[in-house]
C-alpha positions in Angstrom: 12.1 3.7 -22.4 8.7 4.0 -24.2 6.7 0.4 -25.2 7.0 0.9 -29.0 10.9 1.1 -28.7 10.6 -2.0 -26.1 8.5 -4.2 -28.2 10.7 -3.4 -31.4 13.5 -4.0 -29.0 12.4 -7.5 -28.0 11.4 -8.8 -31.3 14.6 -8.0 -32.7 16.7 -9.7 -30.0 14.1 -12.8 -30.5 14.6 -12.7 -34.2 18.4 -12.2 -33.7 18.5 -15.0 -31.3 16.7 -17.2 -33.5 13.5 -17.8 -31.5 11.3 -15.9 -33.7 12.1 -18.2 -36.5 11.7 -21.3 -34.2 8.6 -24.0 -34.8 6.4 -22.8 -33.5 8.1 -19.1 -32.7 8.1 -17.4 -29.6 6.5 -14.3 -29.3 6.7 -11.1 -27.2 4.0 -9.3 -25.3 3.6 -6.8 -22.3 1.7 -7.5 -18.8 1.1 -5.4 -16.0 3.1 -7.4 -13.2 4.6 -5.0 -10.4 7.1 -7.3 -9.3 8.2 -9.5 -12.0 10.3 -7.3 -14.6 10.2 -10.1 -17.4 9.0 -13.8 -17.5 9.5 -16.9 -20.0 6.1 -19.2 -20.4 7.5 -22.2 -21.9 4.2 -23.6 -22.9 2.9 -20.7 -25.2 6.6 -20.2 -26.1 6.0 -16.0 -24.9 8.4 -13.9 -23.3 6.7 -10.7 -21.9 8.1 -7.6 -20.0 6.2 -5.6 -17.3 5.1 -2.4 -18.4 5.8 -1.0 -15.0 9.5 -2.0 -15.7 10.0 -0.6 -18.9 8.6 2.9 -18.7 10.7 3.5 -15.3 14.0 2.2 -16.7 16.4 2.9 -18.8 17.1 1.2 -21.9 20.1 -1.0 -21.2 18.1 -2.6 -17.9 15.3 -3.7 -20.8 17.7 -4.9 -23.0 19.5 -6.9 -20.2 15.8 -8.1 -18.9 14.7 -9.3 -22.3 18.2 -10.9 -23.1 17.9 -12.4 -19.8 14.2 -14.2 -20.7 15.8 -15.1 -23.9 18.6 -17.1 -22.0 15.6 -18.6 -20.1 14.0 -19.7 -23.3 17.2 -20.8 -24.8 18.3 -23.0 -22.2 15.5 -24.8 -21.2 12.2 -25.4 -18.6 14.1 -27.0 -16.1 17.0 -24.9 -16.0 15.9 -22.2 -13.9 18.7 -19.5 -12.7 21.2 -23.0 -12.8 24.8 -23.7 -14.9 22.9 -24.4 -18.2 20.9 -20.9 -18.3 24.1 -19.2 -16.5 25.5 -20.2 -19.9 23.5 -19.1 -22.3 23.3 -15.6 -20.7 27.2 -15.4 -21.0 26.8 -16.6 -24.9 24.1 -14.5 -25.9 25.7 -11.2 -23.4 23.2 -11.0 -21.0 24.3 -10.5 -16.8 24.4 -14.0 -15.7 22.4 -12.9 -12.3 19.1 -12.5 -10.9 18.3 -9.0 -11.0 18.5 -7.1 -7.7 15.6 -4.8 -7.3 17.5 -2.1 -5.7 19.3 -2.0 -9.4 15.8 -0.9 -10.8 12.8 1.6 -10.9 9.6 -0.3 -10.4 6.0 1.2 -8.4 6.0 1.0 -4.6 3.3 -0.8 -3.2 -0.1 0.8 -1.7 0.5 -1.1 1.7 3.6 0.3 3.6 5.7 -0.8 6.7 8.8 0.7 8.7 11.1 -1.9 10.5 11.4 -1.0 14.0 14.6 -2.7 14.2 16.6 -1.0 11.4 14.4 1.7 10.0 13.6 0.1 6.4 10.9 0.5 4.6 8.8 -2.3 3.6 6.1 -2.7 0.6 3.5 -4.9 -0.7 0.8 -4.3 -3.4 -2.1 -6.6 -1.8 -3.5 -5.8 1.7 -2.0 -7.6 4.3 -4.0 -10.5 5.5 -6.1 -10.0 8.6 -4.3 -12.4 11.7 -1.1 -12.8 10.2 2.4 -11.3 11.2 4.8 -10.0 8.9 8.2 -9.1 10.3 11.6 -7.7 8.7 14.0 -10.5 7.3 17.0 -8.5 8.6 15.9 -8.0 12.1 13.5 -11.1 12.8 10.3 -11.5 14.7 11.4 -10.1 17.6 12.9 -7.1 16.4 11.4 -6.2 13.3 7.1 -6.7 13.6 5.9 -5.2 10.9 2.4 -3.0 10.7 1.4 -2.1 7.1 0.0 0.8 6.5 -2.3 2.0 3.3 -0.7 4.5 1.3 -3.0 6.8 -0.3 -0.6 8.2 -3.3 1.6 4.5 -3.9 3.7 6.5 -6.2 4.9 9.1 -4.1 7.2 8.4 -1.1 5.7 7.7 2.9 5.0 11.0 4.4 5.4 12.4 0.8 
């Protein structure tokens, strides 16, 4: 999905929704987050979608996304992912679940790792920190130590 059609996208469901008309409204705006596909700040009264996110996916995955921030701002600060914001999804028709990041395109990270243990592949954006030990949550510390790896090219595949 391009941004244009994403922003007009999100205004419309925030308008629709009656947050745009709330005092004061909430508003919409991009950010370039690689991990986080949409977030609700409460205090500024903002919902924002990564850019990353929306040009990799289709557009019911943005419309879900932004309908799922919406259910977010609907329901409250303290509600997190709980029965009150699990609510509002159904009521507005968003997918009352965290979404799995298998379900969605978003960048690879610069620093890779392959599990010895089972063979997946592991990523992370920052460098790994010097000293510390990173290890697959499927296989454990024992059979999963983890040595990261930079990655030249992050958008193209290891060995790719």
């Amino acid at each position: 999905m391009d941004l244009p059609t994403a922003r007009h996208l999100a205004e419309t469901l925030l308008a629709e929704h009656g947050l745009s008309a709330a005092d004061p409204p909430w508003t919409f705006r991009f950010n370039r987050r690689k991990r986080a596909l949409g977030t609700c700040h409460y205090g500024p009264r903002r919902i924002e979608l990564s850019t990353h996110f929306v040009v990799a996916n289709d557009a019911d995955e943005v419309r879900d996304t932004v309908l799922h921030e919406i259910a977010h701002a609907l329901a409250g600060p303290a509600t997190g992912h709980g029965p009150a914001w699990k609510a509002a999804c159904v009521r507005i028709g968003a997918r009352p679940e965290r979404l799995a990041p298998a379900r969605v395109a978003m960048p690879a990270g610069r620093w890779r790792a392959a599990c010895p243990g089972c063979g997946a592949t592991h990523s992370r954006h920052r460098r790994p920190l010097k000293g510390r030990a990173y290890f697959c949550r499927t296989c454990g510390a024992e059979r999963g130590a983890l040595t990261f790896r930079r990655n030249e090219n992050p958008t193209r595949p290891p060995g790719g």
